[in-house]
C-alpha positions as CSV (number, residue, x, y, z in Angstrom):
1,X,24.5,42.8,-125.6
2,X,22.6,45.2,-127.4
3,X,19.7,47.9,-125.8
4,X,16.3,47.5,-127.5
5,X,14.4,49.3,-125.3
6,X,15.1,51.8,-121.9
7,X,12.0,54.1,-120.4
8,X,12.9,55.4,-116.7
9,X,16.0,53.4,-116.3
10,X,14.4,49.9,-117.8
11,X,16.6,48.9,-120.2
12,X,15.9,45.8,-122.1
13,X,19.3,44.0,-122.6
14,X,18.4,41.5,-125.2
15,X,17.8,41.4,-128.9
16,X,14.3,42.1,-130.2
17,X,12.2,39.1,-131.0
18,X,9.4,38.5,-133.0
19,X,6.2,39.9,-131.5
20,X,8.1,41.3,-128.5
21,X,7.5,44.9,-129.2
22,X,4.0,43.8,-128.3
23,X,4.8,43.2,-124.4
24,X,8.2,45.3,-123.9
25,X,6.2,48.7,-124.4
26,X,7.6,51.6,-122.8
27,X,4.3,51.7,-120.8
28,X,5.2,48.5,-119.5
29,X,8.8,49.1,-119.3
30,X,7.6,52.2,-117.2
31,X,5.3,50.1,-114.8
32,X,7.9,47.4,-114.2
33,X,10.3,50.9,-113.7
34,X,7.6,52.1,-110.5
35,X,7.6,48.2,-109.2
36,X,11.5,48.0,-109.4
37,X,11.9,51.4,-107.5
38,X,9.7,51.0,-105.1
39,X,10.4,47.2,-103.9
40,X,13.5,46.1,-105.3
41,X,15.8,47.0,-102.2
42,X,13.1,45.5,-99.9
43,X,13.5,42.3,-102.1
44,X,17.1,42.1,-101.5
45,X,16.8,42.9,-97.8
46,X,14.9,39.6,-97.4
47,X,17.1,38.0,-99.7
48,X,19.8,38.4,-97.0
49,X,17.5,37.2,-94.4
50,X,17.1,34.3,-95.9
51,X,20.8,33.5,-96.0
52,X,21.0,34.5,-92.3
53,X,18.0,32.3,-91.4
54,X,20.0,29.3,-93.0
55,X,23.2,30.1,-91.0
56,X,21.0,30.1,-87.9
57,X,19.3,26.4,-88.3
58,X,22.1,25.2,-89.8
59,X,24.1,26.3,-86.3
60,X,21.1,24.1,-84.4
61,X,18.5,27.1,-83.7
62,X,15.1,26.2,-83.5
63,X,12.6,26.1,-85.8
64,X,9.0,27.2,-83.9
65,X,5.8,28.7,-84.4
66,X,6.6,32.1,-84.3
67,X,5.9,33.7,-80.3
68,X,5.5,37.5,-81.7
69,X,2.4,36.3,-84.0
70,X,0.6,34.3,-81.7
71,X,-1.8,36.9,-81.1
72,X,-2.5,36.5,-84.8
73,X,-3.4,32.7,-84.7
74,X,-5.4,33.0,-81.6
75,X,-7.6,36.1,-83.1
76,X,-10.6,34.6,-84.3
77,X,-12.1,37.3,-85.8
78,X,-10.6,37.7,-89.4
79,X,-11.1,36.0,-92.5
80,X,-9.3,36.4,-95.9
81,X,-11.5,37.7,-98.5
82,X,-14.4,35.4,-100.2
83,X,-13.3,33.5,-103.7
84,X,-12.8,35.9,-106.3
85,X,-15.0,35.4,-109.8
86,X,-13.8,32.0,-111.2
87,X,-12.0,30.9,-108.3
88,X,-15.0,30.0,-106.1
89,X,-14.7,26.1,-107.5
90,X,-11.2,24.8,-108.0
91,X,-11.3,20.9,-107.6
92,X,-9.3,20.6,-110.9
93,X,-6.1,22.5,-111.2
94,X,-3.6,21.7,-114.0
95,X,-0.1,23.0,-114.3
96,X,2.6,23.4,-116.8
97,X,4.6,26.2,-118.8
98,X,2.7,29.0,-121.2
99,X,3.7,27.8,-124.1
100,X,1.8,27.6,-127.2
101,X,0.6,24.5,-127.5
102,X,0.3,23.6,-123.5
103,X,-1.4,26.8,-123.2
104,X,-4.6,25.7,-125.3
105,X,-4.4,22.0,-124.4
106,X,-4.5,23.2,-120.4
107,X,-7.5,26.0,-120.9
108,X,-9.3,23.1,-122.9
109,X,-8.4,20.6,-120.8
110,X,-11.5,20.5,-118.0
111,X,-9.9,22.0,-115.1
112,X,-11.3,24.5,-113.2
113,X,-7.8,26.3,-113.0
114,X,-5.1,26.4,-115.3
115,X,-1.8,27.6,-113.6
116,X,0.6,28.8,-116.1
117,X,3.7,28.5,-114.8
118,X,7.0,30.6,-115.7
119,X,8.4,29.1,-112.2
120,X,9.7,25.3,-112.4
121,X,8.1,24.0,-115.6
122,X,9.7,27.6,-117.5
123,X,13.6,27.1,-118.2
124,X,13.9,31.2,-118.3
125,X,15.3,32.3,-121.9
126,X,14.6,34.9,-123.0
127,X,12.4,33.9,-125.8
128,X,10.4,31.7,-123.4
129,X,9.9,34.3,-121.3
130,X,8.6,36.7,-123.3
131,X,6.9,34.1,-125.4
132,X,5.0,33.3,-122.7
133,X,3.7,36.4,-121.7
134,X,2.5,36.6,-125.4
135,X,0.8,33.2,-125.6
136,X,-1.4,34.6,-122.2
137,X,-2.3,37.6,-124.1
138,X,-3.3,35.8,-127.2
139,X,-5.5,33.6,-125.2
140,X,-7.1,36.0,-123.5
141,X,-7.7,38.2,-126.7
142,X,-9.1,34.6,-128.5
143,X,-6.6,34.6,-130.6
144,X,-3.8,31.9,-129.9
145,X,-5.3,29.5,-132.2
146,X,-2.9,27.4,-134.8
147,X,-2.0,24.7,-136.4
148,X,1.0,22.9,-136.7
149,X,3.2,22.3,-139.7
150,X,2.6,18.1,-139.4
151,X,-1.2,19.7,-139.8
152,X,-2.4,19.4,-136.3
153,X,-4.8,21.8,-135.4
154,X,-5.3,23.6,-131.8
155,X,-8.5,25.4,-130.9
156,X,-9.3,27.0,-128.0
157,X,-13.1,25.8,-126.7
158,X,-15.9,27.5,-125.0
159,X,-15.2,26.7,-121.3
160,X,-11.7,27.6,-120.6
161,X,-10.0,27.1,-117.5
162,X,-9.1,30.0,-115.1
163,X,-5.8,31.7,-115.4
164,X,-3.7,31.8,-112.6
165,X,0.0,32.8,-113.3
166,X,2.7,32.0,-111.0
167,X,5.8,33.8,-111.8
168,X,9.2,33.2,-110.9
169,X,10.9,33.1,-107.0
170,X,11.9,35.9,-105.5
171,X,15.6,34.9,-105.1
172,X,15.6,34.6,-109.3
173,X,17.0,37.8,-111.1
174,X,16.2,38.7,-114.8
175,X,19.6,39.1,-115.9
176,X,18.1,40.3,-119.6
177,X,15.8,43.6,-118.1
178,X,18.3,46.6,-115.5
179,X,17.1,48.9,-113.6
180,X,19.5,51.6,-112.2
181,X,22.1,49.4,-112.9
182,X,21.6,45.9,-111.1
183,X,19.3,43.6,-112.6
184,X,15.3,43.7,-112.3
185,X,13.8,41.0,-109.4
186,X,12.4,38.0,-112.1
187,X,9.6,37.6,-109.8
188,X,8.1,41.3,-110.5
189,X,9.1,41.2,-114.3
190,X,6.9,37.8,-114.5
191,X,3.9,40.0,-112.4
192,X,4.4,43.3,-113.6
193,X,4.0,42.2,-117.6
194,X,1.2,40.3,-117.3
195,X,-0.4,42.6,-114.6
196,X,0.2,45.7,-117.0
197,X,-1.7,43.9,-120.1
198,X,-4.1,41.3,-118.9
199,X,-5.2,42.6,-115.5
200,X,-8.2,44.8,-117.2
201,X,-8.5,42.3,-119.7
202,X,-9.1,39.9,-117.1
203,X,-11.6,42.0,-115.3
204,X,-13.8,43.1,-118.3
205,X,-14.0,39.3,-119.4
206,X,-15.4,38.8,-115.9
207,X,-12.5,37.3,-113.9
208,X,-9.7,39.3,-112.9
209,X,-5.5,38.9,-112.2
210,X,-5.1,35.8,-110.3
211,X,-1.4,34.8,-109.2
212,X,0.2,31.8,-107.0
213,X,3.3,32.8,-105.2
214,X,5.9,29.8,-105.0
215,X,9.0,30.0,-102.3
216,X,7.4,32.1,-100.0
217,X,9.9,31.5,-96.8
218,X,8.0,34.0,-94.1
219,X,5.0,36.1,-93.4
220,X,7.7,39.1,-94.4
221,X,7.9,38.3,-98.4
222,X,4.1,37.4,-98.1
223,X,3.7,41.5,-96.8
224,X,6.4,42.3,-99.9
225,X,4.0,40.8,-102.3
226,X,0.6,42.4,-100.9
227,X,2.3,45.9,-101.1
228,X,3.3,45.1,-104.4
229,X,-0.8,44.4,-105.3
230,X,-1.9,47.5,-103.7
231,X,1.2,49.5,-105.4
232,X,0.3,48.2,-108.7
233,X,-3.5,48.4,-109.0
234,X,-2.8,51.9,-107.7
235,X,-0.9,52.7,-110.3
236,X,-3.5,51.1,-113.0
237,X,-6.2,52.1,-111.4
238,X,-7.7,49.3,-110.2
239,X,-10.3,48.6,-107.4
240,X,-7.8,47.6,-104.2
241,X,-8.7,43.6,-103.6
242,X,-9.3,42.6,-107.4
243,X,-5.6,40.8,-107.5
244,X,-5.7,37.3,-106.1
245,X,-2.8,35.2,-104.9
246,X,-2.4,31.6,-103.8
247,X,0.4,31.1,-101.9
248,X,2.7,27.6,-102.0
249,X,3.6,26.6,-98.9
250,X,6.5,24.7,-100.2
251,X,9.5,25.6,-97.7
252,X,10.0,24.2,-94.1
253,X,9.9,27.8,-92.4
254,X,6.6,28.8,-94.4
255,X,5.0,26.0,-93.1
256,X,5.2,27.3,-88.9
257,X,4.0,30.8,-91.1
258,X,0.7,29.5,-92.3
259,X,-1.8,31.8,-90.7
260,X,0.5,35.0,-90.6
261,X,1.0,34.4,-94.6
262,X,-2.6,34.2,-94.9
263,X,-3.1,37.4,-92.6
264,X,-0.6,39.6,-94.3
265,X,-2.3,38.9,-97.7
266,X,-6.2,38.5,-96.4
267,X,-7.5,41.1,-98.7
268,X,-5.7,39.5,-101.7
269,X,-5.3,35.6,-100.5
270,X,-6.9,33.1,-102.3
271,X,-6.0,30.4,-100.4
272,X,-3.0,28.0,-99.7
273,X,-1.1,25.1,-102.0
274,X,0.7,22.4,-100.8
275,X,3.7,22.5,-103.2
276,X,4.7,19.4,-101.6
277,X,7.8,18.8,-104.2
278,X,9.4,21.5,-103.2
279,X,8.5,21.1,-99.5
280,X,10.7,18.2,-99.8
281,X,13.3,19.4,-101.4
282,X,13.7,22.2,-98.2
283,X,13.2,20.1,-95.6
284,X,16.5,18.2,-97.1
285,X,18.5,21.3,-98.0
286,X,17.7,22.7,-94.8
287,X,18.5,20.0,-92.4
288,X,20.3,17.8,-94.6
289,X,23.6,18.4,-92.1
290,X,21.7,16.2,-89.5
291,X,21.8,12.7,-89.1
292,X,17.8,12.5,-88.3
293,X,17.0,14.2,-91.2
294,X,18.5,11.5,-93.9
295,X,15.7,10.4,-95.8
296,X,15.6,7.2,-98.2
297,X,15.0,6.9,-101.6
298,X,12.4,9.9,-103.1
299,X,10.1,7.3,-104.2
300,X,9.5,6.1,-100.7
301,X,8.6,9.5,-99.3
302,X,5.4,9.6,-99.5
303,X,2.6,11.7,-98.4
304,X,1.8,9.4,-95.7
305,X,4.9,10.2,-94.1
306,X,3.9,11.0,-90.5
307,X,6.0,14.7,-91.2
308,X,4.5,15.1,-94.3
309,X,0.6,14.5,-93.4
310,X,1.4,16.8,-90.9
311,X,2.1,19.4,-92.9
312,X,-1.0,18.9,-95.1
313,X,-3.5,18.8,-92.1
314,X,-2.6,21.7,-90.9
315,X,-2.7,23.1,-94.3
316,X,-6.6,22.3,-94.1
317,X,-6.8,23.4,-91.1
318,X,-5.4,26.6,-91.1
319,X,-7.2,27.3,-94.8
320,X,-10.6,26.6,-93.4
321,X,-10.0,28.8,-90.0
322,X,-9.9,31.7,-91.8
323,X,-12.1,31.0,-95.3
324,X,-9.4,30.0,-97.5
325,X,-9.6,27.2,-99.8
326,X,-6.9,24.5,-99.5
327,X,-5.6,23.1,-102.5
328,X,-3.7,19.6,-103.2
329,X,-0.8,18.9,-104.3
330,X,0.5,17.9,-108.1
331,X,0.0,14.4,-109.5
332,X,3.0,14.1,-111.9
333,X,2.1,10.3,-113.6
334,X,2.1,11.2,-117.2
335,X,-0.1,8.8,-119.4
336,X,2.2,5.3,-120.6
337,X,1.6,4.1,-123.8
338,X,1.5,0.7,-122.3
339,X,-2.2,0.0,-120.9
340,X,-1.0,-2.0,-117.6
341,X,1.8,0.8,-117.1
342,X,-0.9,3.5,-117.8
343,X,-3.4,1.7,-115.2
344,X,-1.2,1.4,-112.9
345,X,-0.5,5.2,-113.0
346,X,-3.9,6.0,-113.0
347,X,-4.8,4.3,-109.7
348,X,-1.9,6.0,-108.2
349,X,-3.5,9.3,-108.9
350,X,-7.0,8.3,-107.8
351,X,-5.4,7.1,-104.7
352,X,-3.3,10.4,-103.4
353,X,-6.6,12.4,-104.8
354,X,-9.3,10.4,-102.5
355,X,-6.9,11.1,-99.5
356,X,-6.6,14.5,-100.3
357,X,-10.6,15.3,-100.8
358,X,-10.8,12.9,-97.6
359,X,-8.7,15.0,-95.7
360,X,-10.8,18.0,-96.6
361,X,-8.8,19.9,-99.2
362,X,-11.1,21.5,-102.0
363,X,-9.2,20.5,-104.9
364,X,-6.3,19.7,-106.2
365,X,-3.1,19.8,-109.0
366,X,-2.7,17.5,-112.1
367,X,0.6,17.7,-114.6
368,X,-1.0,16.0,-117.8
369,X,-4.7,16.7,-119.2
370,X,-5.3,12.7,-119.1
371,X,-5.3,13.2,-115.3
372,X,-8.3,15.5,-114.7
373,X,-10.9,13.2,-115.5
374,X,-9.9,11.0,-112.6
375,X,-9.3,14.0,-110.1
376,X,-12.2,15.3,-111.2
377,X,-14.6,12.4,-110.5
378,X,-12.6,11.8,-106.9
379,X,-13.8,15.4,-105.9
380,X,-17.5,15.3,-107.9
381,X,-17.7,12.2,-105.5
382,X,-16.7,14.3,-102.3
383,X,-18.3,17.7,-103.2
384,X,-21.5,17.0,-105.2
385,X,-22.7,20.3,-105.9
386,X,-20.5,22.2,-103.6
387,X,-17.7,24.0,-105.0
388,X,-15.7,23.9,-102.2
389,X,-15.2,22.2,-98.6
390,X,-14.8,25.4,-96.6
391,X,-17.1,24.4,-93.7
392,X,-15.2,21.5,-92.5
393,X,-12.8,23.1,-90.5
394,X,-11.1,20.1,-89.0
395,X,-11.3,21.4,-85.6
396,X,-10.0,17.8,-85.1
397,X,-6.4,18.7,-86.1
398,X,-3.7,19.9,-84.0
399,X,-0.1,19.8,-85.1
400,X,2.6,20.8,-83.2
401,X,6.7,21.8,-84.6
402,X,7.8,18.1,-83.3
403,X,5.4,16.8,-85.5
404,X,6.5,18.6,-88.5
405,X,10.1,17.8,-88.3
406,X,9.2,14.5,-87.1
407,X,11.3,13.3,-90.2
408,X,13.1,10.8,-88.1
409,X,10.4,8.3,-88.3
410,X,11.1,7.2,-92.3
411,X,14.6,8.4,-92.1
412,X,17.2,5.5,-93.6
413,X,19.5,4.9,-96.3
414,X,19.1,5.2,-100.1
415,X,18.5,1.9,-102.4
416,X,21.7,1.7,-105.3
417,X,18.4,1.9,-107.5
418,X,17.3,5.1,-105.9
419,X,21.0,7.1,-106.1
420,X,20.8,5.8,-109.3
421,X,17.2,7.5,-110.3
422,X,18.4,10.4,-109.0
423,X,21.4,11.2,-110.7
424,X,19.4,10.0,-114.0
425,X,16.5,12.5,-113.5
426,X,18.9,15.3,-112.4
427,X,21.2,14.6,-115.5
428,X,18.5,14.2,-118.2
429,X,16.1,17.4,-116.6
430,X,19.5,19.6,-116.6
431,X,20.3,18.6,-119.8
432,X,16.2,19.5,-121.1
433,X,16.6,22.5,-119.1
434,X,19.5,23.8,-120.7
435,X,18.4,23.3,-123.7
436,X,15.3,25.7,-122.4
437,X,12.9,22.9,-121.5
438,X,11.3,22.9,-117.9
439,X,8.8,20.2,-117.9
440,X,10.3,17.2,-119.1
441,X,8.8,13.3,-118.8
442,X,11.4,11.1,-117.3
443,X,10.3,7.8,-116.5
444,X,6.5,8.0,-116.4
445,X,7.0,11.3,-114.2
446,X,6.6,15.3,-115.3
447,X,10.0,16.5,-113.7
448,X,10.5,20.1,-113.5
449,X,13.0,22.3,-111.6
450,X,11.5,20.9,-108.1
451,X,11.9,17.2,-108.2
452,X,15.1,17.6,-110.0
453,X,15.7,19.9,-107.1
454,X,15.2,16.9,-105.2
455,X,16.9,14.8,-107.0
456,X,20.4,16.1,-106.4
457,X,19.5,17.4,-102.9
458,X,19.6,13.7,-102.1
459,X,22.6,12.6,-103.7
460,X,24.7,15.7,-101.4
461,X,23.3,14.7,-98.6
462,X,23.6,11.1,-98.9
463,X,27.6,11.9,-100.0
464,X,27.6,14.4,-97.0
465,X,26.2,11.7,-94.7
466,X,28.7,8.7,-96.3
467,X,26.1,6.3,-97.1
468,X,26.9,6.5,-100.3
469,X,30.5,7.4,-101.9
470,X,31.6,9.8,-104.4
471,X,33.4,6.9,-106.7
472,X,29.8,5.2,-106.6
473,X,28.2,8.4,-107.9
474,X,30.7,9.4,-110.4
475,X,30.3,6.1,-111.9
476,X,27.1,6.1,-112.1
477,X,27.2,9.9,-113.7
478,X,29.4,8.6,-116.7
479,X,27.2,5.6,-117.4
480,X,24.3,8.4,-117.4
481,X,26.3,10.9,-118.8
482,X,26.9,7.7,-121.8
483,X,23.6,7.2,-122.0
484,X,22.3,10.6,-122.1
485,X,24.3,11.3,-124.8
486,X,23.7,8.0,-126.7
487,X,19.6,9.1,-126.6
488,X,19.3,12.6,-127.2
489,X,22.4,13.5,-129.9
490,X,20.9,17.4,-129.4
491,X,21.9,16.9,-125.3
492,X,24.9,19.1,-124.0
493,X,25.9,16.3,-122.2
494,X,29.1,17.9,-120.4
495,X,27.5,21.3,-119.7
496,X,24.5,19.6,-117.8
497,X,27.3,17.2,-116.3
498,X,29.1,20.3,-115.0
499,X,25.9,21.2,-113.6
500,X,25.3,18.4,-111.7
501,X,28.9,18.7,-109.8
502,X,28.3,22.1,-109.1
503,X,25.3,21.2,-107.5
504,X,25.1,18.0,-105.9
505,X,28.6,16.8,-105.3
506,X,30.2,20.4,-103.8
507,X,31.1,20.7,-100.2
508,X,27.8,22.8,-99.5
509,X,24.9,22.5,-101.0
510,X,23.7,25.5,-103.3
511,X,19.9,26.4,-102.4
512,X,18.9,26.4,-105.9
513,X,20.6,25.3,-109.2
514,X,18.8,27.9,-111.4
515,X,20.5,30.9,-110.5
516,X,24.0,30.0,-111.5
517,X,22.3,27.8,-114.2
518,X,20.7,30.7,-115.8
519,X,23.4,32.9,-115.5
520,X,26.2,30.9,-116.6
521,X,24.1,29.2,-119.7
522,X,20.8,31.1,-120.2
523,X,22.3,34.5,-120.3
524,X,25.2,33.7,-122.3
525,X,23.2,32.2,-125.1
526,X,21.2,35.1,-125.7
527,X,24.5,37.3,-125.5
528,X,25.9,35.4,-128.3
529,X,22.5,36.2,-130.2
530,X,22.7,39.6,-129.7
């Protein structure tokens, strides 16, 4: 690797790309230099913690509301802080990666918000990294505008959607940016670049820096990130409280954390997601070693699941308590070219939707621009005028821990059709992945890093469980593996293949496939580059 860049021990461990001189400054490189010094150790601390916390429920500890924060829940008194400038009305949110073209079709697209994601739709190269943090700036500065070489032209409109960028997890490194020698936390590289350019961008075009936080596992990283707010509009010189973050409550132990998340953040929190893909995918790696937690095929796991409308009740509740708005979780139909298919899809959408504005949440997430029409008219018909649903409080909900890990209730064996889905979509979305793809349509579904998290989450813990066997699923991996490679010619069929037995068919399961993903395939490509 080659050094393009170093400014207080940042050094850039990459080869330049085109434009990146814009966004790797050495003011920048500076800032993310202050972040890294001041929170990176902390960051690994609670890295550890997390490890520990598995060892514990995984030896049969249990998992409670916590007894040291009750005081916190009972106080009635405090309130997070009111909606922030272009945040007060969010019944439309749309997700995918910043890429170019995804980046004006989403601010164009009729949502309120548009959540640019370097998290699960981003396969982290370099280039797409950076890339990104370029097409944000561009499109702030009016300027992303282009057309492509078949003569297709993208514009960016009048009423744009509000930014809201979710960078990566904390337990992701950025293996191409060091700092005193280990590599910078991915998670404040993602923050710290587009905090250092856009934030007074943001604020003189009458919004401000708006972030969601994905993985959150405690009230402890929630406290990590709020320092890291204060820390860094201190250093810009930035009114304290103009950040905003909306956290995903998308992990199992984040989910008894609810109000204590909110509290720790309550001068920067904008609310509370249900990330309900990857809330999922941790209630199966985290108790997929017991028998009561085997859960059937993905498809039938819906959000009527007694566990899982649990979770989004008290979600609502908890959000409207303290002044928060709740917000829905994603629809990921894509539109079908065939109109009985596409229907079909469409009514799927309007159906989770109505439940969810029922229910009392004040918006929700769509994958595909086709889709915000129909979420759209499902809240216009629930809110009117209103931009939000804060006032129902749904003092008629009380959920207790039995009821969220009251998984028991749906728990039963997989369909051959579902182990077979899943080892198809976990195939085919490593393959796209690799490739540096991390929203890909797979059979009429935007997959990204979460459901193919899922995916082979299931197949260990259906092997682990012996209601399926290993001969089965290696059979059914080379007739994938065939057809994979029969399809896409560009596909490394036997790297993503490798993948896939790292990760699903090991003895224990790994808690994310990115990380030795990244570094065994990402990193390498750009070192051959270089």
């Amino acid at each position: 690797m080659s050094t393009s860049a170093m400014t207080r021990h940042v050094h850039v461990l990459a080869p330049a790309g085109e434009r990146h001189d814009e966004i790797l400054t050495p003011a920048a490189l500076d800032f993310l230099g202050h972040l890294a010094a001041a929170f990176g150790t902390r960051r690994n601390d609670l890295m550890r913690e997390r490890r520990r916390q598995v060892l514990r429920l995984a030896s049969g500890s249990p998992l409670d509301f916590p007894m040291v924060t009750s005081a916190i829940r009972a106080d009635p008194s405090w309130r997070v802080a009111p909606p922030a400038p272009g945040l007060s009305d969010r019944r439309v949110e749309i997700t995918g990666p910043p890429d170019r073209r995804m980046t004006v079709n989403a601010l164009n697209s009729g949502a309120a918000v548009w959540m640019a994601d370097f998290e699960d739709a981003t396969a982290p190269t370099w280039n797409n990294v950076i890339g990104g943090q370029l097409n944000l700036l561009d499109a702030i500065e009016r300027r992303i505008d282009f057309t492509t070489p078949e003569g297709k032209e993208y514009r960016l409109g009048e009423q744009l959607a509000t930014i809201v960028v979710r960078p990566r997890g904390w337990h992701l490194d950025e293996e191409h940016m060091e700092y005193d020698g280990r590599p910078v936390p991915a998670a404040l590289v993602d923050f710290g670049l587009y905090f250092f350019h856009c934030a007074q961008r943001q604020i003189d075009a009458g919004q401000g820096p708006y972030f969601y936080l994905p993985k959150l596992e405690n009230r402890y990283e929630a406290r990590l990130w709020n320092d890291i707010f204060v820390t860094a509009q201190e250093l810009l010189g930035i009114p304290r409280g103009t950040v905003r973050a909306t956290v995903l409550i998308e992990t199992i132990t984040a989910a008894f954390e609810m109000e204590e998340i909110l509290y720790e953040l309550r001068e920067h929190s904008a609310g509370l997601n249900a990330g309900r893909w990857d809330y999922l995918f941790s209630v199966i790696k985290t108790f997929g070693h017991r028998t009561d937690f085997l859960l059937p095929d993905r498809a039938k796991v819906t959000m009527t699941a007694p566990f899982m409308r649990a979770y989004t009740e008290l979600l609502v509740r908890t959000c409207h308590k303290r002044g928060a708005h709740a917000l829905g979780g994603m629809a990921a139909q894509v539109p079908d070219k065939d109109p009985a298919a596409h229907e079909a899809a469409l009514a799927k959408v309007r159906l989770d939707k109505e439940r969810e504005a029922e229910d009392g949440f004040d918006g929700s997430w769509v994958a595909h621009p086709a889709l915000v029409p129909v979420c759209r008219e499902v809240f216009d018909d629930v809110l009117g005028e209103r931009p939000h649903q804060l006032d129902r409080t749904r003092d008629d909900v009380e959920v207790t821990a039995v009821e969220l890990l009251s998984v028991r209730r749906i728990s039963g064996p997989p369909t051959m059709e579902g182990v077979r889905t899943n080892v198809a979509v976990a195939l085919r979305y490593f393959a796209a992945w690799l490739r540096g793809q991390g929203a890909v349509a797979l059979y009429g579904l935007m997959e990204d890093a979460a459901t193919a998290e899922i995916a082979r989450v299931q197949i260990w813990q259906w092997l682990r469980h012996r209601v399926i066997d290993r001969e089965t699923v290696l059979g059914l991996l080379d007739d994938e593996a065939a057809a994979l490679g029969a399809a896409y010619p560009w596909a490394d069929v036997q790297a993503a293949r490798t993948l896939f037995e790292r990760t699903a068919l090991a003895a224990e399961v790994p808690l994310f496939f990115t990380p030795d993903a990244y570094t065994r395939h990402l990193v390498r490509r750009t070192e051959a580059r270089a």
